[in-house]
N, C-alpha and C positions, 0 to 999 in steps of 0.2 A: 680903117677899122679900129674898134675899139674894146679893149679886153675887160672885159665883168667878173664879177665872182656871181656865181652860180644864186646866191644867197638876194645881189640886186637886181638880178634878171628875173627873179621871179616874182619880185616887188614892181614891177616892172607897169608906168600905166597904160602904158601901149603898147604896140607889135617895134620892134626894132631891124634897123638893116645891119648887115656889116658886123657882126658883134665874133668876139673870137673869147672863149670857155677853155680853162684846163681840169683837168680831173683824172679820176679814179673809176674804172667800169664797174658798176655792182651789178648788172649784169645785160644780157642780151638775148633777143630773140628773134628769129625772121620769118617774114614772110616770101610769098612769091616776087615781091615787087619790093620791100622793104627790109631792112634790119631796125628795128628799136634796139637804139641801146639809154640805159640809164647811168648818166655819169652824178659823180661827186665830188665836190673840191673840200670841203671840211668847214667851205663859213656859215653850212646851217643843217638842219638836219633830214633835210628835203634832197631829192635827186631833181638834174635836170633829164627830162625825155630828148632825146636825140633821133632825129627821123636821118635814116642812112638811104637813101635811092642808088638800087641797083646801077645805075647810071654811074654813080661816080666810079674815077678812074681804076681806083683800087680797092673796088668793092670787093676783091676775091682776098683778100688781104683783112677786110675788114670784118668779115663773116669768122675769119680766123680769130677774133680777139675776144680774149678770155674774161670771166671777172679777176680784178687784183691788177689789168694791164692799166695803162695811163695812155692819154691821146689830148690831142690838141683839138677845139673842133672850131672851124669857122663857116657861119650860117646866119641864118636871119630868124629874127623872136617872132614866132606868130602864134595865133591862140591854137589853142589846143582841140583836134578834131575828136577825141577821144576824151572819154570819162578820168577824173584822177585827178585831173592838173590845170590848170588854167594856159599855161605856156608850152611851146616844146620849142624844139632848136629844128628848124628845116637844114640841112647840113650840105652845106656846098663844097667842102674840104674838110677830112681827117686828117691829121697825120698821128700815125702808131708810133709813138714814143717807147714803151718798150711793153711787152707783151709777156702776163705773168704764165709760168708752167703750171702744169695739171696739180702740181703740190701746191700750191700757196695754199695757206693755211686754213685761211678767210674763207672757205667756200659758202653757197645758199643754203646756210642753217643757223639752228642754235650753238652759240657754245656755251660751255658752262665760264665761270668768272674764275673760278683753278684754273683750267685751260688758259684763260686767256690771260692769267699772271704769266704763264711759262715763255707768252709771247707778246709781251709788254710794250716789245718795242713797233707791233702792229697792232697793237687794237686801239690804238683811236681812230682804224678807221674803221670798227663797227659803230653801227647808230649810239649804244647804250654809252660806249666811252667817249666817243665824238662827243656828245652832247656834256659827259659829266665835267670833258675840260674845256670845251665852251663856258659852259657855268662856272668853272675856275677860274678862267680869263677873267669875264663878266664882274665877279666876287673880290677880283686883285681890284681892278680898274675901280670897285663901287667902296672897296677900304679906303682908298686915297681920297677919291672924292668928298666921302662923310668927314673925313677929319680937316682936310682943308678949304673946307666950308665951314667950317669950327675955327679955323684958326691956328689948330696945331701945326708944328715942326716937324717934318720928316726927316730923322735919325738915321744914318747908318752904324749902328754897332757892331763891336769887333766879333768876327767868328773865331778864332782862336784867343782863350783867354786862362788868364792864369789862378781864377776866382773860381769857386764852386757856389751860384747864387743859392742854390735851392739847399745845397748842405749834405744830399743825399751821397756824394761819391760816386755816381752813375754816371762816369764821362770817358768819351772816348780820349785818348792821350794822345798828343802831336808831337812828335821825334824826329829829329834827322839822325839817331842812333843807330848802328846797325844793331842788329837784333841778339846777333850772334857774338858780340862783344859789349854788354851792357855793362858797366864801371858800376861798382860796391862800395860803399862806404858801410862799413857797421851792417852786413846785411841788407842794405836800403841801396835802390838805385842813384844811383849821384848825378844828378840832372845837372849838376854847375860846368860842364863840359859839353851840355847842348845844347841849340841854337838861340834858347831864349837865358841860357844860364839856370833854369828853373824849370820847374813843371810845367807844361803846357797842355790845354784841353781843348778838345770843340765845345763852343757854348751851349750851355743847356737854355741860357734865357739873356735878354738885350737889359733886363729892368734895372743892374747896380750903373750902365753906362748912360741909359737914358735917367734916372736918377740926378745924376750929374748935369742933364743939359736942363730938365726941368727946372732946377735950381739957378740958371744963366735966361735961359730964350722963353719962358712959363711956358705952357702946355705943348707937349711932343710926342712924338710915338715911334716905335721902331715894327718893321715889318719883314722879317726874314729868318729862315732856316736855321734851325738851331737842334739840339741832339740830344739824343738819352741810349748809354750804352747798358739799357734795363733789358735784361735776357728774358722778356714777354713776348709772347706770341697771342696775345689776346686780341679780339678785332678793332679794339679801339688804340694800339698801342705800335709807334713804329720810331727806328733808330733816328731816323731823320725826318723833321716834320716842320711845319712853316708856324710862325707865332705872329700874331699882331697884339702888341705889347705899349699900350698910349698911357702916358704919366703924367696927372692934371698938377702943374702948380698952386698953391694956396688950394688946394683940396682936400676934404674930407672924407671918409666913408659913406656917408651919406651920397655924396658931388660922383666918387666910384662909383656904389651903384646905380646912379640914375644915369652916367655915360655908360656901362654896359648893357643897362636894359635899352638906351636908344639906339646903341650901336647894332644891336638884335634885331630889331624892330625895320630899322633900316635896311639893313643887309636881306632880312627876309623880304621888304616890301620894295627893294630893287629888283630880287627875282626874280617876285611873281611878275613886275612890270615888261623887268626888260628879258625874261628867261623862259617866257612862256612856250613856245615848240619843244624846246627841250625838255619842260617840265610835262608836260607831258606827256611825254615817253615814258619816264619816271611814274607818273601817278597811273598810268594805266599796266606797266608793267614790273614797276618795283613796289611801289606803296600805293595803294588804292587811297589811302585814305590821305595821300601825302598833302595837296592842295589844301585840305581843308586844316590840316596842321599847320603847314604856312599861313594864314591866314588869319589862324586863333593869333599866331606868337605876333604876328603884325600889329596886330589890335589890343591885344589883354594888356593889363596893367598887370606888373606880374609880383606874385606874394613875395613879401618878406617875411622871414623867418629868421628868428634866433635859433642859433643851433641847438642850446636846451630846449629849445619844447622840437624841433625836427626829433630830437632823441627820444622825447616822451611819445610823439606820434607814434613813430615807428616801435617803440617799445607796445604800446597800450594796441597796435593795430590789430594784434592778433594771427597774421602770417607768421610765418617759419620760415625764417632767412636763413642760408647756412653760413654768415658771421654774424656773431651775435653785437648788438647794439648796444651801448654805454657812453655815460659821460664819459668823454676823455680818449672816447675809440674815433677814429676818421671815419666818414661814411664811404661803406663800398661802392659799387658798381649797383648794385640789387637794390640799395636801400635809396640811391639818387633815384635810380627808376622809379621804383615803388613811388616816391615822393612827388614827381612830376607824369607821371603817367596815371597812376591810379586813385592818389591820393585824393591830390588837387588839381588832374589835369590840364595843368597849365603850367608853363614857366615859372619858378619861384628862386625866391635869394636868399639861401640862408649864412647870415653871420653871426658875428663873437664866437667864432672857434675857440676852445683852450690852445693857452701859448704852447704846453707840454705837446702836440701833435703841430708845430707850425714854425717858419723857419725866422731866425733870428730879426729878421730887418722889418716885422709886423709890430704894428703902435700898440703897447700895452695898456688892456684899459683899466679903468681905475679901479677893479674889482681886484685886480693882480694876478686871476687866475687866466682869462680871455684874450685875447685880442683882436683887434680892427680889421679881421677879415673876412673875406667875403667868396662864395660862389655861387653860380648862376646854374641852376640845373633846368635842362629844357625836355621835352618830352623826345622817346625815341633814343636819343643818345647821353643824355644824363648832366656830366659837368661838362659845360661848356668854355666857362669862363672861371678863372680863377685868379683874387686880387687882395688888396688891402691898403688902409691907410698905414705908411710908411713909419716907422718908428723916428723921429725929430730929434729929442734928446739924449745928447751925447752919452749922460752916464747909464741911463736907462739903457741902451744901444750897446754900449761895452759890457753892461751886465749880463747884456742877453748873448753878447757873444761869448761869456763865460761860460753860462751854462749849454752853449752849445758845442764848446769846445774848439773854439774858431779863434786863429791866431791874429792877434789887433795888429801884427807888424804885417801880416796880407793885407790885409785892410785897411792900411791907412791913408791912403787917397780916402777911402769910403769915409772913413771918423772925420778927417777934414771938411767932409762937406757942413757934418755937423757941427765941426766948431765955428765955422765962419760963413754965417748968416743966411743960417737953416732956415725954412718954413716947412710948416704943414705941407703934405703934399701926397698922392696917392694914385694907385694906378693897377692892371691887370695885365693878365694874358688870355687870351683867347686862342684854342686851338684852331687854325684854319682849316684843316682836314676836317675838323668834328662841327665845323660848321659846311661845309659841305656836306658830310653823311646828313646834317639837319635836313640841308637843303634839298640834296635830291630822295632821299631816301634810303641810299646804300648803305649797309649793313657794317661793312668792310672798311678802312681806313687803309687795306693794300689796294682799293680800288676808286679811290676818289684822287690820289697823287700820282703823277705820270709813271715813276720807276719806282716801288717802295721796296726801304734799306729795312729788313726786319733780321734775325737772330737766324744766320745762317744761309741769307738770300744777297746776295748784290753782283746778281749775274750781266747787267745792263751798263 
């Protein structure tokens, strides 16, 4: 005999002998002479039909099992007598693995997506979340492929680090201090007694270490977990969340944005290729219109935009946003919308930020006032992508950490790079949570990642 996933037996070009299915019962019904029952195993989003004949040994056993229980079935693949399905399983042997009680959770209904946070650690075996971490899987597997068919370097960067890339202060801290005895100096905690001798954080971002490798191995990227200890409960914002963060050597701003808008383009036309059953599920029950969104971003050439006239758009638009728009303001939430939703309905890239809203390590341009960076905003979820060409020169680089108030003796692995034998070079981050909400449609960034860590949640 030979074991299938439920997913190639239904792909299946003939009728098969001997074949032995594990799964999940989503449910059962019987007749005078039969039980149907419908299993799942998780590789697709289809059930297989299971025909049970009164006949077998421990049919009395079998009538007993619940949805939520699990069974082995070994049977033979023949077509389908019945409407629904091309395949069923003629069942020559069950075995009950274990048989769930009248509580499991999962019963034959709706749940709501709150419900199903509180029970995180079973809903991927509903169809909606089944499917949404199929399509994560899919989306990990289809990052790797696009960059190393490019050429890039897969990076491992450090999760704990003693850097703050972004500048903000938004980081969780890593201690072997007990809590209850924290050493003072001057008021201030004296980190020189724990385990790193100094401050230590969870990483907000991989860019200052892949930086480094872009400058040794040229084009690389880093793909992993990284942190923001930001007290937001907003749907697009969570403690712990995945980045794919690729840094072109000898790159421009320009060389940026034409690798994020491919990286876009790809990822959404892997999808629709390889994600289609699960997409729609999505497009018929989350976003009607979802497909033909994919679709658009696959194909458009998508606008660029200077951030001075983004500013003027939304100035001269005439809505009533509740923050107000100005040179020199970051654009909200409301106003990226507006901009790829209504505006211009399409994906667009606006750069030359002011340096005054943007973090030290961005290439100043030669206006003095701007710099070299760049975001991608897509419809539906807004910033996608956010990057810049890398600031090169040393004194320019130490100025900019003057006025950000950032200490060059943290930094000087970083100033090293640029004294000895810097280039041009540039690079983004991409949230992969908010490329998922692209993807399928969800709303929720607590519901496209398996356990989300958000501001008072990490019961899992």
């Amino acid at each position: 005999m030979k074991k299938y996933k439920i997913l190639s037996l239904l792909n299946s070009d003939g009728p098969l002998d001997e074949i032995l299915i594990n799964g999940w019962v989503r449910t059962r019904r019987d007749t005078s002479a039969f039980s149907f029952i419908e299993i799942n195993d998780g590789s697709c989003l289809k059930n297989a039909q299971i025909i049970a004949d009164k006949k077998l040994s421990n049919y009395d056993d079998i009538k007993k099992i619940s949805t939520g229980s699990a069974v082995t079935v070994l049977g033979n693949l023949l077509e389908s007598k019945g409407g629904g399905q091309k395949w069923e399983v003629q069942a020559k042997k069950i075995d009950i693995i274990s048989i769930a009680p009248d509580s499991y959770p999962l019963q034959k209904k709706r749940h709501t997506d709150e419900y199903l946070r509180t029970i995180a650690h079973l809903r991927p075996r509903t169809n909606k979340y089944g499917a949404a971490f199929r399509i994560r899987s899919e989306m990990s597997f289809a990052i790797h492929k696009f960059y190393k068919d490019k050429g890039f370097k897969y990076i491992h960067t450090p999760i704990i680090t003693g850097s703050d890339c972004e500048g903000a202060g938004e980081m969780f801290k890593v201690t072997i201090m007990d809590p209850e005895k924290i050493p003072k100096t001057d008021g201030k905690t004296d980190f020189s007694t724990d385990f790193f001798g100094k401050q230590a954080n969870l990483t907000v971002s991989g860019q200052l270490s892949a930086e480094m490798f872009a400058l040794a191995l040229g084009d690389v990227y880093t793909f992993g977990p990284t942190f923001r200890a930001e007290n937001s409960n907003t749907r697009k914002h969570a403690a712990e969340f995945w980045m794919l963060e690729p840094e072109i050597s000898f790159g421009d701003i320009n060389d940026n944005m034409e690798l994020g808008e491919a990286t876009i383009k790809y990822l959404t036309g892997h999808a629709l290729a390889e994600c289609s059953d699960d997409l729609e599920l999505f497009a018929k029950y989350v976003d009607n219109n979802l497909l033909k969104t994919l679709e658009k971003i696959t194909s458009s050439n998508f606008v660029r935009l200077p951030y001075e006239e983004a500013v003027k758009i939304l100035a001269d638009s005439g809505k009533k946003f509740e923050y107000e728009v100005f040179f020199g303001k970051d654009l909200q939430s409301e106003h990226e919308h507006f901009l790829a939703e209504e505006h211009f309905n399409k994906p667009i890239i606006v750069y030359n930020y002011p340096k005054s809203i943007k973090p030290f390590y961005m290439r100043v341009n030669d206006d003095g006032i701007t710099v070299a960076a760049m975001d991608i905003l897509v419809p539906g979820v807004g910033e996608l992508i956010g990057g810049s060409q890398r600031e090169e020169r040393l004194k320019v680089l130490e100025s900019r950490m003057d006025e950000c108030g950032l200490s060059k003796k943290d930094y000087w692995w970083y100033l090293d790079s640029r004294r000895f034998g810097t280039v041009p070079h540039s690079g983004f981050g991409l949230g992969f949570e908010r490329l998922l909400m692209l993807v399928t449609g969800i709303k929720n960034i607590r519901d496209v990642i398996p356990f989300p860590r958000t501001p008072g949640s990490i019961e899992f």
